[in-house]
N, C-alpha and C positions, 0 to 999 in steps of 0.2 A: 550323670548328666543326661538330660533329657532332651531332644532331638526335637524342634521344633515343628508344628506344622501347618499348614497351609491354612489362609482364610477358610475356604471352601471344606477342610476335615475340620474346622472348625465348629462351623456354621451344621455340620451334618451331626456332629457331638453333641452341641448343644442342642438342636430340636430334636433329638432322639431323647436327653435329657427331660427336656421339658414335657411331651407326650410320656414319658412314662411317668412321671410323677404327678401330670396334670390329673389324674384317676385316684391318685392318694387322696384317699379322706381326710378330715384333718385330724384325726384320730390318729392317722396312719404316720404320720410326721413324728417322728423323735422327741424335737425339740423347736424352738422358734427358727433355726438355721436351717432345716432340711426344708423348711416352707421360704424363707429369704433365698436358699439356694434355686429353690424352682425359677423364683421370681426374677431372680440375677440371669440364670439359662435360660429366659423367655425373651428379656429383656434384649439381651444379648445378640441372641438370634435373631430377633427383629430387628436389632444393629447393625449387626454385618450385612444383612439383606437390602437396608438402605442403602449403606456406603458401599457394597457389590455394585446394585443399580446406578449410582450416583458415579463410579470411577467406570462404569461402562459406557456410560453418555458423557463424560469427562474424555474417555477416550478419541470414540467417537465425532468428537468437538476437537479434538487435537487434529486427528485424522484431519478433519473437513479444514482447519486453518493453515496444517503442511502444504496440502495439497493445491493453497492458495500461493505459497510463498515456493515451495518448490518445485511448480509446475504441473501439468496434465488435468486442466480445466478444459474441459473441449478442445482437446487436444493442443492446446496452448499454454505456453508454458512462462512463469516468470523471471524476468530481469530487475537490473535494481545497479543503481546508479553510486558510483564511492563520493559524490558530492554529497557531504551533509542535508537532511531535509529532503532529498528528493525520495518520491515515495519508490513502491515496488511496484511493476506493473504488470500486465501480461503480453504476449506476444506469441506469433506463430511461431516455430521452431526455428523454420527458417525464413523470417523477417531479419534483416542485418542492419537495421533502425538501429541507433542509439538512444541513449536515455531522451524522451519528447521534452522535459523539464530544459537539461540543455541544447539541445536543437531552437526551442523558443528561444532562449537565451544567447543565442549565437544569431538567431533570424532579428533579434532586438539592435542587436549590436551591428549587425549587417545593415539593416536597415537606418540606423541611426547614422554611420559613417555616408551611406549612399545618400543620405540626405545633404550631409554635410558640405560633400562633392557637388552636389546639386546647385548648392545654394551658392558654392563660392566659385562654381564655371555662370550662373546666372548672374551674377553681383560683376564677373570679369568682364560679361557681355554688354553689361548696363554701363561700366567705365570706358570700354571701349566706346559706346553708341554713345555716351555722350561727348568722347574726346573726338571724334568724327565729326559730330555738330557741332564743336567747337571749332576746330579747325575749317570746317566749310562754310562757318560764318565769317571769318576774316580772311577769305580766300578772294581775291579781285574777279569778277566775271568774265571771263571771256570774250574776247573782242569777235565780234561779228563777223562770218567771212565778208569777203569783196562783195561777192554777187549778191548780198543781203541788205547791205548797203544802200540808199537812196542817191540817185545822181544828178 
């Protein structure tokens, strides 16, 4: 059983492979397989050199989107809210804001009720001031004093 090994002893197998054989003539080749073989160890190596490159800016790119979700962007760090749909956000460390998603949604709702209040102490005002004016339309005038009087 053979003991597997790393991308990287991989990658150095195979262009050791391929520069030595890249000098065969083609004289020098056996059979059609020892020239396929070159071709597959070139191949190759240029393979893992891509996907190398390619899982190191994959990395790289993980890094940079942790970094967004778990904090220490300009020394601020993210939150993130157990209501469905509310995004993730950033914040100071020590900022003790809660999610702004529901704070809006709580100033909506605040607001909405204070309206409401509003509306039905000015609606009370308006029944008062009119029963006032009712009232002080059928109310008899006051009689004159004496000294007001003509004699």
């Amino acid at each position: 059983m053979t003991t597997p090994i790393t991308p990287q002893a991989a990658l150095i197998r195979l262009q050791k492979y391929g520069e030595r054989t890249s000098t065969w003539a083609t004289a020098t080749y056996n059979d059609g397989t020892e020239k396929a073989l070159h071709e597959i160890a070139t191949t190759l190596a240029a393979e893992v050199g891509r996907l190398t490159i390619d899982a190191e800016q994959r990395a790289t790119r993980l890094d940079e989107l942790e970094a967004l979700q778990l904090g220490a962007i300009d020394g601020r760090v993210s939150a993130a809210c157990a209501t469905p749909g509310h995004l993730t956000w950033l914040r100071a460390p020590d900022d003790p804001r809660g999610c702004p998603w529901c704070t809006i949604a709580d100033l909506q709702t605040e607001r909405h009720t204070t309206n409401e209040v509003l509306s039905d102490a000015a609606e009370a005002l308006r029944r008062d001031r009119d029963h006032i004016a009712a009232l002080e339309a059928h109310m008899p005038h006051p009689a004159k004093p004496a000294a007001e009087q003509p004699l």
